[in-house]
C-alpha positions in Angstrom: 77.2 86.5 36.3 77.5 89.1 33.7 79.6 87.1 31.2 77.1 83.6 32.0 74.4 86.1 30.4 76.5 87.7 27.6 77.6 83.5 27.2 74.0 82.7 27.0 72.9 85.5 24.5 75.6 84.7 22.6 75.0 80.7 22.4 71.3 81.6 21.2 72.8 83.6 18.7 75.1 81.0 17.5 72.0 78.5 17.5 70.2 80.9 14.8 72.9 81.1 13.0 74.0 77.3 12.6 70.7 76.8 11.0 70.9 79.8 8.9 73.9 78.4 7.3 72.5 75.0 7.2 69.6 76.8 4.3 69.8 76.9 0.8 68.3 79.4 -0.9 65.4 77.4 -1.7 65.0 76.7 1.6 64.8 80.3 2.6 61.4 80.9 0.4 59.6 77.8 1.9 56.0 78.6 3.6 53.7 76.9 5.1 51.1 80.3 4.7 48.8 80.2 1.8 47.7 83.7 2.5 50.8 85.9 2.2 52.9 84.9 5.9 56.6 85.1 6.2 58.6 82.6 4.6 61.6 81.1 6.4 63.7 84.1 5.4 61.1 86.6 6.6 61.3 85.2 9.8 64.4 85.4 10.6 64.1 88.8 9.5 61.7 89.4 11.8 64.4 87.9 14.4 66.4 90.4 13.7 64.1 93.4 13.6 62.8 92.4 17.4 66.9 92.4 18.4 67.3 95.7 16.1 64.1 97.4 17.7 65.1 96.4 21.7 68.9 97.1 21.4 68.0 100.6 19.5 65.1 101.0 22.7 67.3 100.1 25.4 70.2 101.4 25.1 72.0 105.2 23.9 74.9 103.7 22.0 73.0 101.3 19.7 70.5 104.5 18.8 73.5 105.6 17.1 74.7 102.6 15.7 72.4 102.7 13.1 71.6 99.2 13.1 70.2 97.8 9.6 66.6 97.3 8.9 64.6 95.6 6.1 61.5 96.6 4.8 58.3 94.9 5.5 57.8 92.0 3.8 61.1 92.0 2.1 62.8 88.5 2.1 66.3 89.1 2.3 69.2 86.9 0.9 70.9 84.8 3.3 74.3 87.0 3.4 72.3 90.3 4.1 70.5 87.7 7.5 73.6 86.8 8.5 75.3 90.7 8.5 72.0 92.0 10.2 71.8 89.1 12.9 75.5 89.9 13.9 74.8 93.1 13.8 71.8 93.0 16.1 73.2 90.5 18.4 76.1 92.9 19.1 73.5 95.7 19.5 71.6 93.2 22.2 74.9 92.3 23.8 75.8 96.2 24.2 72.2 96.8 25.8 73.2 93.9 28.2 76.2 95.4 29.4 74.9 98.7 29.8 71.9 97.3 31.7 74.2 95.4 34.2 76.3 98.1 34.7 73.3 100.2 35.8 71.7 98.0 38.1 70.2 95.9 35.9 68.0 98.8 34.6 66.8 99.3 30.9 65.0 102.3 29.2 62.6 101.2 27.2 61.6 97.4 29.0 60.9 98.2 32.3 61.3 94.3 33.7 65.2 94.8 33.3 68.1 93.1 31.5 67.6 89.4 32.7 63.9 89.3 31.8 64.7 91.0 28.0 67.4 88.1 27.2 64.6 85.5 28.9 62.3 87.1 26.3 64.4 87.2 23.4 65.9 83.9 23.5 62.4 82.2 24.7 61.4 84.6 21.2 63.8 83.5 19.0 63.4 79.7 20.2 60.0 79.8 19.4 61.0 81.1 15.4 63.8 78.5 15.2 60.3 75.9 15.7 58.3 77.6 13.6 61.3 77.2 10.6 62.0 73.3 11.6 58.3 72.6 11.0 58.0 74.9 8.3 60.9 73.2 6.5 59.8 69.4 7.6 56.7 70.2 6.0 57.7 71.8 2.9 60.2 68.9 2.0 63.4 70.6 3.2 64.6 68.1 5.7 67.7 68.9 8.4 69.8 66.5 9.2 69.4 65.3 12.4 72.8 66.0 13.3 72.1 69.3 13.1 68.5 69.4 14.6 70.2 67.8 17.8 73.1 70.3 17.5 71.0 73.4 17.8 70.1 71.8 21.4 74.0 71.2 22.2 75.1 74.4 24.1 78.1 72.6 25.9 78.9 72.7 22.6 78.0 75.8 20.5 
């Protein structure tokens, strides 16, 4: 059961970053906000942060990892998403283990380690919506090859 959850994490994570790699740059700095809200590459920023700010909550080895941050508001280049998310989805993948190997028990989110990767996941799904619309509307189309491969986790 341990490893299905680590599996799943891990598929979620790959699912963020297949569309991360799928954006150009321009693609990045689309909004749909006329008053100041995160682009697309703020967002996934934000992905991260959540990850960064559970892993560093929930467990004592990621507080000394020293996982990377960005700044509010800063829209980071798509190499500096990409080191942060693998970083952070390592940190969330360390908090699962250690949770597991005490019962299931998290400092920091009191529901336990099943419910935090229910939350992040449903979390993260609800960003990856966010940036499909956001980029439909802005004029950055995905192909749909790739839209129905983010849903593909036999595959991913």
């Amino acid at each position: 059961m341990l490893e299905q959850l680590v599996g799943a994490w891990q598929i979620n994570h790959r699912v963020t970053l297949k569309l991360l790699d799928a954006l150009t740059d321009d693609a990045l700095r689309a909004t749909l906000s006329t008053r100041g809200g995160r682009d697309v590459a703020r967002q996934l920023a934000h992905l991260h942060e959540v990850r960064a700010g559970y892993a560093e909550v929930t467990s004592k080895t990621n507080r000394n990892a020293k996982l990377p941050h960005f700044a509010k508001g800063e829209a980071p280049t798509k190499k500096q998403l990409n080191t942060a998310l693998e970083a952070s989805a390592k940190g969330i993948e360390t908090s699962i283990r250690e949770g597991w190997a005490n019962g299931g028990k998290l400092p920091g989110f009191k529901r336990g380690v099943i419910p935090l990767v229910g939350y992040l996941i449903a979390h993260e799904s609800h960003h990856r919506g966010s940036i499909l619309l956001t980029l439909k509307q802005t004029g950055h189309p995905l192909t749909d090859e790739l839209k129905w491969g983010l849903w593909d986790w036999n595959k991913l």
